[in-house]
C-alpha positions in Angstrom: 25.6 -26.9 -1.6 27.3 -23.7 -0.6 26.5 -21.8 2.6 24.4 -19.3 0.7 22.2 -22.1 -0.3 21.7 -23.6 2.8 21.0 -20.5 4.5 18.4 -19.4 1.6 17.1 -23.2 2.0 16.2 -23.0 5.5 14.4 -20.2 5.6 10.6 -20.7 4.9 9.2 -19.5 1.4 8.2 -15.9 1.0 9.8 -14.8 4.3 11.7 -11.9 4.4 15.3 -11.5 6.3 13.9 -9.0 8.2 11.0 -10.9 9.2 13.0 -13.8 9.9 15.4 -11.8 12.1 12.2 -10.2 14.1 11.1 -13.8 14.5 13.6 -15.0 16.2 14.0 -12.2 18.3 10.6 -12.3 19.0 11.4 -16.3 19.6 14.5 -16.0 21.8 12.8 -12.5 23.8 9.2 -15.2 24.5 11.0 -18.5 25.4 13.9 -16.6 27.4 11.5 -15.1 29.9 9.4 -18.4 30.1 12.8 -20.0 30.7 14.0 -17.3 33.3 10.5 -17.9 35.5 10.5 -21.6 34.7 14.0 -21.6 36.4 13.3 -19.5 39.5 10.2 -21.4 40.0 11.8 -24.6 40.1 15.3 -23.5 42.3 12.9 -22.0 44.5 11.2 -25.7 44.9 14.2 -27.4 45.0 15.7 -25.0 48.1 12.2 -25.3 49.3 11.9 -29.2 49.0 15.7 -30.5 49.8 16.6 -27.5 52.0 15.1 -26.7 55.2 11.8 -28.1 55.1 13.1 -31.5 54.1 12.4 -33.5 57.0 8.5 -31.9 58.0 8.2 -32.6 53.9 9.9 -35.7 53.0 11.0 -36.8 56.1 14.3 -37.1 55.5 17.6 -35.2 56.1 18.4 -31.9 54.7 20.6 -32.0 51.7 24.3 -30.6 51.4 24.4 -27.0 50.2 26.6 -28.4 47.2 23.8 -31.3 46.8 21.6 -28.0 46.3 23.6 -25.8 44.3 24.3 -29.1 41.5 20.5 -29.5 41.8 19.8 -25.3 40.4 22.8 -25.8 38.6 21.7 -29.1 36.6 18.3 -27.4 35.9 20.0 -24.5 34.4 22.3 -26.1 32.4 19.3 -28.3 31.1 17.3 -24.7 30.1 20.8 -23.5 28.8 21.2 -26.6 26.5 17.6 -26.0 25.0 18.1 -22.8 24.1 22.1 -23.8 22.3 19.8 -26.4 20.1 17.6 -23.8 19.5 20.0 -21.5 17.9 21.7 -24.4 16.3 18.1 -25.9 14.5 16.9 -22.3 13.6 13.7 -23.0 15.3 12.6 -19.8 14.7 13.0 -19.8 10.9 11.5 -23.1 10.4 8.1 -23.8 8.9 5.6 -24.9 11.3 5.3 -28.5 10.0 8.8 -29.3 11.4 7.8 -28.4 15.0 5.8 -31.4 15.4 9.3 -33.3 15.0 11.9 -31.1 16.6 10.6 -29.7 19.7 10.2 -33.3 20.9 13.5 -34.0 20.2 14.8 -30.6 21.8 13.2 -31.7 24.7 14.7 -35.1 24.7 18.1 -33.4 24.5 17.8 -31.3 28.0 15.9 -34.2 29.6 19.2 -36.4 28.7 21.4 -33.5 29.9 19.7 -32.9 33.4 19.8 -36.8 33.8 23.3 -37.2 33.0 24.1 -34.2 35.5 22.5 -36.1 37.9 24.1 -39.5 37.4 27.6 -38.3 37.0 27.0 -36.3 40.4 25.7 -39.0 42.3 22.4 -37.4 43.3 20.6 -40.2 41.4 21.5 -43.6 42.2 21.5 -45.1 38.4 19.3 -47.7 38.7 16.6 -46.1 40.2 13.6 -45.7 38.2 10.9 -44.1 39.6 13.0 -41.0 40.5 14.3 -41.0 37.3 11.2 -41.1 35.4 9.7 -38.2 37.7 13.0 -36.3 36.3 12.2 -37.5 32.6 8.3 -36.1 33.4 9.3 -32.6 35.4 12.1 -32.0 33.0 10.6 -32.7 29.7 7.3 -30.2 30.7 9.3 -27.8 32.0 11.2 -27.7 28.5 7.8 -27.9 26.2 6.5 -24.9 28.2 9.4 -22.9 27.8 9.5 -23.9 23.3 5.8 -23.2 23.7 6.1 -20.1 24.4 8.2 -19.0 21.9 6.5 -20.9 19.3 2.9 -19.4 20.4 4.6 -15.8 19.8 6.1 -16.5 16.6 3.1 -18.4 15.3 0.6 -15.7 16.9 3.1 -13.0 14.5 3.2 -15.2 11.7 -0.4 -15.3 11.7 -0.8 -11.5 11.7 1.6 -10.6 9.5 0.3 -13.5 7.0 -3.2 -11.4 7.0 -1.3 -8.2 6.7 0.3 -9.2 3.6 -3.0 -10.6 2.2 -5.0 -7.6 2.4 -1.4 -6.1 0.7 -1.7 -8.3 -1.9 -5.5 -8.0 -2.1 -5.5 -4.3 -2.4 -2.4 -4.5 -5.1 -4.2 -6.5 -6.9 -6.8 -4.5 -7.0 -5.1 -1.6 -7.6 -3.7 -2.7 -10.9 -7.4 -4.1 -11.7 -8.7 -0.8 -11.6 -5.6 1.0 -13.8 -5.8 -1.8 -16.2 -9.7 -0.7 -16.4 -8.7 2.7 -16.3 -6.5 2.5 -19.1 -8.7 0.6 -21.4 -11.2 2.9 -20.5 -8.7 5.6 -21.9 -8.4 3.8 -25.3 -12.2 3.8 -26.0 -12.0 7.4 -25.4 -9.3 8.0 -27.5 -10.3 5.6 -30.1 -14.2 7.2 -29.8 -12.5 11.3 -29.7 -10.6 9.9 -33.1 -13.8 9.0 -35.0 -15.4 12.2 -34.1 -12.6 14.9 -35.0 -11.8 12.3 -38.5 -14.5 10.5 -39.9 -17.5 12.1 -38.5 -16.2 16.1 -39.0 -15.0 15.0 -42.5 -18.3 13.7 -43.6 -20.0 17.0 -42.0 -17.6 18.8 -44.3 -19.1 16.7 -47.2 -22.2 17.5 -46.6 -21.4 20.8 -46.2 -20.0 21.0 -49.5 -22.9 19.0 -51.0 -25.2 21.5 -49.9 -23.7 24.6 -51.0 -23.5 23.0 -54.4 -27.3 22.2 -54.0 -28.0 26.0 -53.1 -26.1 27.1 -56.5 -29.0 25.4 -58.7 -32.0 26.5 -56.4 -34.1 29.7 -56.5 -33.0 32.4 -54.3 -35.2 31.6 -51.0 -34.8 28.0 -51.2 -30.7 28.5 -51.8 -31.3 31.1 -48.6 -32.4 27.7 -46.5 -30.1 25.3 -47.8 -27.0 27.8 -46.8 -28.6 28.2 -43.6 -28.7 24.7 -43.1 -25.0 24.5 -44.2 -24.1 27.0 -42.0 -25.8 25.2 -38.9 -23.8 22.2 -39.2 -20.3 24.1 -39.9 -21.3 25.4 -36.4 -22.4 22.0 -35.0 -18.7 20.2 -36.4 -16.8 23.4 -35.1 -18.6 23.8 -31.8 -20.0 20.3 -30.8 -18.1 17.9 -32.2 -15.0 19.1 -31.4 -16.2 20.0 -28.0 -17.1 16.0 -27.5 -13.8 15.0 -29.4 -12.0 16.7 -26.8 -13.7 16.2 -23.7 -13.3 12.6 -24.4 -9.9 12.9 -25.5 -8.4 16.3 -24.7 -6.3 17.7 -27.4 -2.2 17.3 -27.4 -2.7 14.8 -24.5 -0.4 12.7 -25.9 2.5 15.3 -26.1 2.2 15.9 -22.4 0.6 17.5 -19.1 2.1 21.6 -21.0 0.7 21.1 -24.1 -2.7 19.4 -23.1 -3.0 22.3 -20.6 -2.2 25.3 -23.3 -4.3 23.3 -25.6 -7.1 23.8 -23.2 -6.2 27.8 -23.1 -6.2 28.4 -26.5 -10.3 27.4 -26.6 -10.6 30.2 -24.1 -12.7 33.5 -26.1 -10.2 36.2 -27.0 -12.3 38.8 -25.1 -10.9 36.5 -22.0 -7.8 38.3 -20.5 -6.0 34.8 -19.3 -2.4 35.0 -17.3 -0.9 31.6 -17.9 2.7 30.8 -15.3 4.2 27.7 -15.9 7.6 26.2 -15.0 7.7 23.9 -18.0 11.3 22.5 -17.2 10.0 21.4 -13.3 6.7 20.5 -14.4 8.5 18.4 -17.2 10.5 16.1 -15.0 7.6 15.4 -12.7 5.1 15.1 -15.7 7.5 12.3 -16.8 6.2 9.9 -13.6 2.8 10.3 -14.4 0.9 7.8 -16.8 -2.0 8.9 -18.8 -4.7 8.5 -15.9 -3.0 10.8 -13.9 -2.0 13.0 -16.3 -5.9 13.0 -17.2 -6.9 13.9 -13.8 -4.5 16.9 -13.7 -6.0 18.2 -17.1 -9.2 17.7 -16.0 -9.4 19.7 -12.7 -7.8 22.6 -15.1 -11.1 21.8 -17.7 -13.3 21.6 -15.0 -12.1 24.4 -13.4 -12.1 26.6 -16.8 -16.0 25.4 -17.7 -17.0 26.7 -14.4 -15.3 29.8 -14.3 -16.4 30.9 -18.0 -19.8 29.2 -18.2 -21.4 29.6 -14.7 -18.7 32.5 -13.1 -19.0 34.7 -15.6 -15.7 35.6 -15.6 -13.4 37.9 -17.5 -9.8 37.1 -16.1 -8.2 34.2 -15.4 -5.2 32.9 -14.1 -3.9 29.3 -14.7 0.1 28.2 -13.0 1.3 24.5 -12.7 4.4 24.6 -10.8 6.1 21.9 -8.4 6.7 21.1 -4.9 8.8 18.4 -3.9 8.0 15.6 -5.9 4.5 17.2 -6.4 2.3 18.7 -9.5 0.7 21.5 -7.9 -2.3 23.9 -10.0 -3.8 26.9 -9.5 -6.7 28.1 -10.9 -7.9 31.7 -10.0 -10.8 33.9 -12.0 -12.7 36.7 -11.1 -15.9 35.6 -11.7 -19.6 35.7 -9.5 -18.4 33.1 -6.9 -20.4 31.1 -5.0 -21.6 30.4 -1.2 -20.9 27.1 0.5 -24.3 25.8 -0.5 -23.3 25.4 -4.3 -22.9 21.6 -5.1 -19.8 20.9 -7.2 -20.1 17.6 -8.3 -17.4 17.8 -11.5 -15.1 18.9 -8.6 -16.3 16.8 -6.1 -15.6 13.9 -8.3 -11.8 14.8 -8.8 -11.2 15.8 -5.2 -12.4 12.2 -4.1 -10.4 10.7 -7.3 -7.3 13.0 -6.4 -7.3 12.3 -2.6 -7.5 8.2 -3.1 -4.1 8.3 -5.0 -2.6 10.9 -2.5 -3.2 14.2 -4.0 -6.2 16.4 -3.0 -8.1 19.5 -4.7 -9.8 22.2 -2.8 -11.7 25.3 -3.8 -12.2 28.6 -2.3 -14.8 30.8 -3.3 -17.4 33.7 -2.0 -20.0 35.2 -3.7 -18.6 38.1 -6.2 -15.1 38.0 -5.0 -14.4 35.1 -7.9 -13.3 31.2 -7.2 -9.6 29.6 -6.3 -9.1 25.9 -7.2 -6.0 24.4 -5.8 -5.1 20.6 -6.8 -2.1 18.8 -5.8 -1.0 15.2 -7.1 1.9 13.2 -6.4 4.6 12.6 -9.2 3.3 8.8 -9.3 0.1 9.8 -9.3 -0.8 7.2 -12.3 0.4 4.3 -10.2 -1.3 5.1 -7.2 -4.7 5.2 -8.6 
């Protein structure tokens, strides 16, 4: 095993470097200061306890200043050692379930250190056990207080960046839920937008032809009728059907955002002066990171936008540009229409400005009565992913 593999083999499944690296950070920063007070506390006691209050405390003789100073030193040393097997073990990047096991022997290891200062130094005699075992007690607390605190910050993290990444997870999940939904949703359409403009406008056109053949044998008024009735459904298959065909499915959709849009355009009345302004090179490259959901919602908010102006605006001059910004589709729809006051419900709109605004984008509309209607949308280039 190479050194690659041992360093991808200690470090816990599904942990990042980066969160590794902030762990033991996080590790080193918690147990440090623990360590830092832990080690004041306890020179402070030993100054107080073998210094000058020795005799009114333990009735004995002051120690020697060096006595002292191997005393602070020794517990240093002890904190110092916990910390080297620290950064040798890679606390910090192992899994929980070792913890039980190491910090016990970590511990072990600066008790055995601190006892060994003492006994080479003299200021334990070596067989004397109930001094020693009040070191093996003091020291070995002292050292889980300072791991515990470490380990309480990394596990504390852990725990919050665990949750984090669930709900991450969660919300990708549901995320590509939704576009697979979406996008099945799309093939109905399509398949449904298919049936109408083929099979159901060529058997119209049957009938159609059935019935003018009809009118040829029948008296005058009767063929009148028959005509009329032949003529109805030309209008239903040119008006209606292809009306459903393409609200399902709009026309050149699959060619691109351009040539969905002008297809729109072109239903537009001729008496309708329209201005169309469109960078089709920009628009394009952009059009290129969208997928066909948000590609839909772009042509939408230009259908919706259209209906509104022609059927309930009554307007006579419209002015359609798709242009970018950034990494941005941005459309603007402008007519001259009757407008409308603040009190006007636009619930097509409405429902694209919420669908827009979830995947990033957003969709406003400006409008007073007689001074016509603006309708801005904006989507981001991976608008289809977002959704």
């Amino acid at each position: 095993m190479n050194a690659n593999e041992v360093t991808t083999a200690a470090r816990p499944p599904g942990r990042l470097p980066s969160a590794t690296v902030n762990d033991s950070r996080l590790f080193y920063g918690a147990a440090g200061l623990a360590g830092a007070i832990a080690y004041v506390t306890v020179s402070s006691h030993t100054v107080f306890l073998w210094g000058a209050q020795s005799a009114s405390l333990r009735s004995a003789v002051a120690a020697s200043l060096p006595d002292i100073t191997i005393r602070i030193a020794a517990n240093l040393i002890a904190i110092i050692s916990l910390f080297i097997v620290c950064v040798l073990a890679r606390v910090p990047e192992r899994m929980p379930r070792t913890w039980a096991w190491l910090v016990p022997a970590m511990v072990l290891i600066a008790v055995v250190v601190r006892v060994i200062i003492h006994q080479v130094t003299g200021l334990r005699p070596r067989y004397d056990m109930p001094p020693l075992l009040n070191d093996l007690a003091f020291v070995a607390v002292m050292s889980m207080a300072v791991l515990a605190s470490g380990l309480a910050a990394v596990s504390v993290v852990r725990y919050v960046r665990a949750t984090d990444e669930a709900r991450a997870g969660d919300a990708l999940h549901a995320a590509e839920d939704l576009a697979l939904v979406r996008e099945e949703e799309l093939q109905v359409r399509r398949r449904i937008a298919d049936e109408l403009h083929g099979t159901v406008q060529n058997r119209l056109v049957l009938l159609e032809t059935e019935l003018t053949d009809i009118a040829e044998t029948l008296p005058p008024e009767s063929a009148r009728r028959v005509r009329a009735v032949s003529d109805a459904l030309d209008e239903v298959r040119e008006k209606e059907v292809r009306l459903a065909s393409a609200s399902l499915y709009p026309e050149s959709f699959d060619r691109g955002l351009v040539p969905a849009i002008r297809a729109l355009v072109r239903r537009v009345p001729a008496s309708i002066d329209i201005d169309i302004d469109i960078d089709e090179t920009a628009v394009a490259a952009v059009d290129r990171g969208l997928d066909t959901t948000g590609r839909l919602l772009i042509v939408r908010a230009t259908e919706e936008a259209l209906t509104n102006a022609l059927r309930h605006g009554k307007a006579t001059r419209l002015t359609v540009s798709l242009d970018t910004d950034d990494d941005d589709l941005v459309l603007r729809f402008a007519d001259n229409g009757e407008g409308f006051g603040a009190d006007v419900e636009l619930s097509g709109l409405a429902r694209l400005r919420h669908s827009l605004r979830r995947a990033g984008g957003d969709l406003q509309v400006v409008s007073r009565p007689g001074d016509g209607t603006v309708v801005s949308a904006r989507a981001p280039a991976r608008l289809g992913e977002a959704c």
